[in-house]
matplotlib code that plots the C-alpha trace (Angstrom):
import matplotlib.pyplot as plt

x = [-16.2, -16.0, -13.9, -13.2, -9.8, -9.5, -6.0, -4.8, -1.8, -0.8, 2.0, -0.8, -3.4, -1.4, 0.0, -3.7, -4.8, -2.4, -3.8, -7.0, -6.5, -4.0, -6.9, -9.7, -11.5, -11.9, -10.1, -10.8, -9.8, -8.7, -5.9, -5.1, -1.4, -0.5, 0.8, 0.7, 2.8, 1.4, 4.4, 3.0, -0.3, 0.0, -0.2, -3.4, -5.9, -8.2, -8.1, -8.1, -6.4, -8.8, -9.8, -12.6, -14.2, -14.6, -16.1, -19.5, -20.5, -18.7, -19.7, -18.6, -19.6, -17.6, -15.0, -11.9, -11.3, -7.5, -7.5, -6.5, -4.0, -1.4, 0.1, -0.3, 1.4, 0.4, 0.7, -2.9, -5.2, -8.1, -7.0, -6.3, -10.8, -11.3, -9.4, -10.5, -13.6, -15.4, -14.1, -15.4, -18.8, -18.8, -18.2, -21.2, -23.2, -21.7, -21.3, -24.5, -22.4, -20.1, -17.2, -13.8, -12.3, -8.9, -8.6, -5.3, -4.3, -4.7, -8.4, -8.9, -7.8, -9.1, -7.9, -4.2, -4.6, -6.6, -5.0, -6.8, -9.9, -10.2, -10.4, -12.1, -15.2, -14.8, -15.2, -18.8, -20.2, -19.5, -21.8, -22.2, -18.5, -15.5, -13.0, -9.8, -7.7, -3.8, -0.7, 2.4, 2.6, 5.8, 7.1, 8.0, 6.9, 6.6, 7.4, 10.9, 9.9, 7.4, 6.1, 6.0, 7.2, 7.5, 10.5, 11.3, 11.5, 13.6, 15.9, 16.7, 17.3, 19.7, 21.7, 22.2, 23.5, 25.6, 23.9, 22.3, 19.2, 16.9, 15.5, 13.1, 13.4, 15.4, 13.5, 11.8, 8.6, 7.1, 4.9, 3.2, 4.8, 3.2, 4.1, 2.2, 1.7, -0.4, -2.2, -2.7, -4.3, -6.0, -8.1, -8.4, -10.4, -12.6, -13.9, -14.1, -16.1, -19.2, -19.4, -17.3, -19.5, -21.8, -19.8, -17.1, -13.8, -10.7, -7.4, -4.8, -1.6, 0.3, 0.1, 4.1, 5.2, 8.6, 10.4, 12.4, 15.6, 15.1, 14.5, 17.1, 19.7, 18.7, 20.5, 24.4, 24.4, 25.0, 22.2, 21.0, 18.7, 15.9, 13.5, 10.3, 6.9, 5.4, 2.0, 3.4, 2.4, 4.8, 2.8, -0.5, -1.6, -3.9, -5.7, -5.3, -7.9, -11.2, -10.0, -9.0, -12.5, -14.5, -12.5, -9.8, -7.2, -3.3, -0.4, 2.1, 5.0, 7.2, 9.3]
y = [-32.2, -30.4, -27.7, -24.4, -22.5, -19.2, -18.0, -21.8, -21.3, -18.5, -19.1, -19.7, -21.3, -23.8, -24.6, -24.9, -26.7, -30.0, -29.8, -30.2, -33.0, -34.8, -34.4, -36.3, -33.7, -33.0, -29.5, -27.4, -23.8, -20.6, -18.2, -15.0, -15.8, -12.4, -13.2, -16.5, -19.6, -22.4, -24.7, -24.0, -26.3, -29.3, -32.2, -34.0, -31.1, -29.6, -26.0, -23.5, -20.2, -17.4, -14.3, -14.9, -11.9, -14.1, -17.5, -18.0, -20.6, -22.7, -26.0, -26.8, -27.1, -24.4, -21.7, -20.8, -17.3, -16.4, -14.4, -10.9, -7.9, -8.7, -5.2, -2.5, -0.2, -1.2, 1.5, 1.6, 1.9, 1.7, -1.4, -2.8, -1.9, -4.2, -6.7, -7.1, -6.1, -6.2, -9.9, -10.3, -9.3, -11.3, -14.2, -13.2, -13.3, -16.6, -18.9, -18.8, -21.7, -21.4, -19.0, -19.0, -15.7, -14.7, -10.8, -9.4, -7.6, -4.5, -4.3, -3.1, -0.2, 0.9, 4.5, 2.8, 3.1, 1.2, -2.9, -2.3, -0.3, -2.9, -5.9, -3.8, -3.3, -6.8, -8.2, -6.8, -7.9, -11.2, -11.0, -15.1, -16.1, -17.1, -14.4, -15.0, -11.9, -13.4, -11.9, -12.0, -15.5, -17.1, -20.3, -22.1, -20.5, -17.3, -14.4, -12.9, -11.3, -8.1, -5.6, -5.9, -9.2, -10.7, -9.8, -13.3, -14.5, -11.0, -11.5, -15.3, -14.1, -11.7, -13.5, -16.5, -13.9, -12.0, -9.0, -6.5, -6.8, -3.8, -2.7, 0.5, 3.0, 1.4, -1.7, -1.3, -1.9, -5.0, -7.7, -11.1, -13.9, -17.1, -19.7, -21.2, -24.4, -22.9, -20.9, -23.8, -25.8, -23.0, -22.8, -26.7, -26.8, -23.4, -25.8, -28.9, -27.2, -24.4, -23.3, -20.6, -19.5, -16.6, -13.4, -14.3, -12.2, -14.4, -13.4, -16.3, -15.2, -16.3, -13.9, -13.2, -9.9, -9.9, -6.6, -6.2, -5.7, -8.9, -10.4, -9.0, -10.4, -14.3, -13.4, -13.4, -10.2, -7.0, -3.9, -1.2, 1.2, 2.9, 5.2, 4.5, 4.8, 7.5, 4.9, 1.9, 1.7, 0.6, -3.0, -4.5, -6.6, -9.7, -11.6, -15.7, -16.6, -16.5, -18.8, -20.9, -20.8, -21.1, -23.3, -24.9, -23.7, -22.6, -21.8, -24.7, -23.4, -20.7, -18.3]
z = [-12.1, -15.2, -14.7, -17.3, -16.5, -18.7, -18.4, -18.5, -20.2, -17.6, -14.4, -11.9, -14.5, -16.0, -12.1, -11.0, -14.3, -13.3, -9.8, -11.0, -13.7, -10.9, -9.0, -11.5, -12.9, -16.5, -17.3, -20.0, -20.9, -22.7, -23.0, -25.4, -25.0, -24.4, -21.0, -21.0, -23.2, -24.6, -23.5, -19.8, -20.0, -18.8, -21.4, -21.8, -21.8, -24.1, -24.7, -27.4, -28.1, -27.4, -25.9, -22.9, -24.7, -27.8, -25.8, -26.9, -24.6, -21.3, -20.4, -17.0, -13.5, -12.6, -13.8, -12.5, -13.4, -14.2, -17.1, -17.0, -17.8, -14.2, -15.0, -12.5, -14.8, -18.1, -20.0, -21.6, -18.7, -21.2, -22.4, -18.9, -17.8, -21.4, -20.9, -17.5, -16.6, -19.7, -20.5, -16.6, -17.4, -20.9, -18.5, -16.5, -19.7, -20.6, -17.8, -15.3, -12.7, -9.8, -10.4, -8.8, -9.3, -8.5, -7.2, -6.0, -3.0, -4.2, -4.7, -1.2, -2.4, -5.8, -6.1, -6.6, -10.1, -13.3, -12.6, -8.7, -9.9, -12.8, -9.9, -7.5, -10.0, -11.1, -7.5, -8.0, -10.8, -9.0, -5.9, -5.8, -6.6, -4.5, -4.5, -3.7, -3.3, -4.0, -2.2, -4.1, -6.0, -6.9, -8.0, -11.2, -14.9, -13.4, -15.7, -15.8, -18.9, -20.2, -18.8, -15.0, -14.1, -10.9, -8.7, -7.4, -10.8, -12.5, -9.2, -10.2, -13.9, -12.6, -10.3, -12.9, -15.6, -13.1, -13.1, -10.1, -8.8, -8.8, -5.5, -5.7, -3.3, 0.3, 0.0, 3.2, 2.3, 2.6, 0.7, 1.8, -0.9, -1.2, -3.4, -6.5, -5.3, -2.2, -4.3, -6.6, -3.5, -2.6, -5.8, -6.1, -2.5, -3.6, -6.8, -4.7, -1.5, -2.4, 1.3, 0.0, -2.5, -1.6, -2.4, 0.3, -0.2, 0.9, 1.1, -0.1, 2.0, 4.4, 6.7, 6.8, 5.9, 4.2, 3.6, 0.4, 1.4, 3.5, 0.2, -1.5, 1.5, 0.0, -3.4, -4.1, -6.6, -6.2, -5.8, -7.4, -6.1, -8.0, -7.2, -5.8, -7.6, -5.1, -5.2, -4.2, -0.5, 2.0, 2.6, 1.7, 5.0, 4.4, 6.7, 6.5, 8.8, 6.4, 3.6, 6.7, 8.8, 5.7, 3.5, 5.7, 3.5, 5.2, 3.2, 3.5, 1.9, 3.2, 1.5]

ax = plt.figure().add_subplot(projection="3d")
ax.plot(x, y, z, "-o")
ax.set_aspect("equal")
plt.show()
């Protein structure tokens, strides 16, 4: 198949973008760069620096949709709707195939600020994709880096320089991590099997919730405690049993 990844050059793009060539099929693709590197993208395919806002037409049989402002506290929420759900909907106007789009978590609950409103409303403007709503990826290229990057991967930096790791509030709360690779596989099967096309909402989890602190105990640094954002609920449950009755997807890896 002819497959069209926009955020290729991204941590979970550019993972899912050598799955898919590994796998046979021709892989194309876009990315801004402004989360993404260039270096990520696997060698051997064909894509072009570019805001999805600005792609005029998409050949493929299907898109995988990546792209998007990962921030939930980006400090623009205005820019966070464009950059999401407008270059969603520019998609819509572009691309008439099957769409793999990748939600988050906390789209189940839109009122948690503009990042889950922004994949909330663009979960609707999608009523034929396959929505996949990711728990907490990790894994290789991940960002340690800009605004909001992911804890695994700021931890790691830490720890190799010598320095504390940050835990907000007591670190009770608790979050479902799943790695890359998984999520990777995940997206692979959704492009390779339509019987989860159809406006299904999947959760890509493993079902394992994993407090902080828990976390924290796997690393040999020292802590420091900050406070906690008074939004940031104490866990975000998923459910792994649709991606596996309608897909046959499982997480493999564990934490």
């Amino acid at each position: 198949m002819n497959i069209y990844v926009t955020g290729i050059a991204g941590f979970i793009g550019s993972t899912v973008a050598g799955l898919l060539k590994d796998g046979g099929h021709t892989v194309t693709g876009c990315d801004d760069l402004s989360m993404g590197q260039a270096t990520n993208v696997p060698p051997g395919i064909r894509w072009t620096v570019k805001d999805l806002r600005e792609i005029e037409s998409i050949d493929a049989d299907v898109v995988v949709h990546l792209a998007a402002m990962s921030c939930a506290r980006w400090p623009d929420p205005d820019e966070l709707w464009q950059r999401n759900l407008m270059a969603t909907a520019h998609l819509t106007q572009t691309f008439k195939g099957r769409i793999v789009f990748s939600s988050t978590c906390v789209a189940a609950n839109p009122l948690l600020g503009p990042y889950a409103g922004s994949k909330w409303a663009c979960e609707h403007i999608l009523p034929t994709a396959t929505i996949f709503r990711f728990a907490n990826v990790y894994g290789p290229k991940q960002r340690d880096w800009g605004t909001e990057p992911g804890v695994l991967a700021v931890w790691q930096k830490a720890e190799r320089a010598g320095q504390p790791i940050r835990i907000d509030g007591d670190g009770s709360q608790t979050r479902d991590f799943i790695h890359v690779d998984d999520v990777a596989r995940a997206l692979l099967m959704a492009c390779e099997n339509p019987a989860g096309d159809g406006g299904h909402v999947m959760d890509v989890c493993t079902g394992v919730q994993t407090p902080i602190i828990e976390l924290a105990d796997r690393f040999d640094a020292e802590r420091k405690f900050a406070p906690r954002n008074p939004v940031d609920p104490d866990s975000m449950p998923q459910d792994p049993d649709p991606a596996w009755n309608i897909l046959g997807f499982a997480s493999e890896i564990s934490l």
